[in-house]
N, C-alpha and C positions, 0 to 999 in steps of 0.2 A: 504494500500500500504506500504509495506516495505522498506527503508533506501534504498537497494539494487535494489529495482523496479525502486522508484526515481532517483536513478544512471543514470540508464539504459535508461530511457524516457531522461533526459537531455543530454545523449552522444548521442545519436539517435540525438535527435535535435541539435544540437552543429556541428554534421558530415554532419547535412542535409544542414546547412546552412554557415558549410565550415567556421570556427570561432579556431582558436585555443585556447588555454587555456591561451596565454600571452593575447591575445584580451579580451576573458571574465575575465582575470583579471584587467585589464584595464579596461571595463566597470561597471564592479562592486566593484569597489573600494577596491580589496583585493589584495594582493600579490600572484604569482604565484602557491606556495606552499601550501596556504589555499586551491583554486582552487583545484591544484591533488589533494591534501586529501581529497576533498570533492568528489573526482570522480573518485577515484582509485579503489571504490569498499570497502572501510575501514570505521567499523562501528564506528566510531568516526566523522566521515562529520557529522556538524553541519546541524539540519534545517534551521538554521536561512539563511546559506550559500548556501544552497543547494534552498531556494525559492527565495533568490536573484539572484542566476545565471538563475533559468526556469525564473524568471519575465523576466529577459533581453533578453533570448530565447523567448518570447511570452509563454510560458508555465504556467498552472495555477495548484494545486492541490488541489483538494476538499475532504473535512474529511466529513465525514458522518456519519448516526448513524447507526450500524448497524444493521440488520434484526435481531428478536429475534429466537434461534435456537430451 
């Protein structure tokens, strides 16, 4: 999964559950502007920030290994 998929699965949930981004910043202990950058679509969003805000969405991400091609 790509930085940019990851995005995408978290504004999905985010809009499903009707949260704005001052809320998930608030919840997850970061300031506003960490948040959009982490969700703006800009490959600099941290993972670290980006699996704290799905934790607080109920969201998990699993890394696997992948198929040998």
């Amino acid at each position: 999964m790509t930085i940019k998929e990851m995005q995408r699965a978290i504004i999905a949930r985010q809009e499903y559950l009707d949260l704005s981004r001052e809320h998930l910043a608030l919840l997850t202990s970061k300031n506003i502007k960490t948040v959009s950058t982490a969700l703006n679509g800009s490959e600099k969003a941290s993972i670290g920030t980006l699996m704290k805000i799905a934790d607080i969405l109920g969201l998990r991400f699993v890394i696997e290994v992948k198929q040998p091609v």
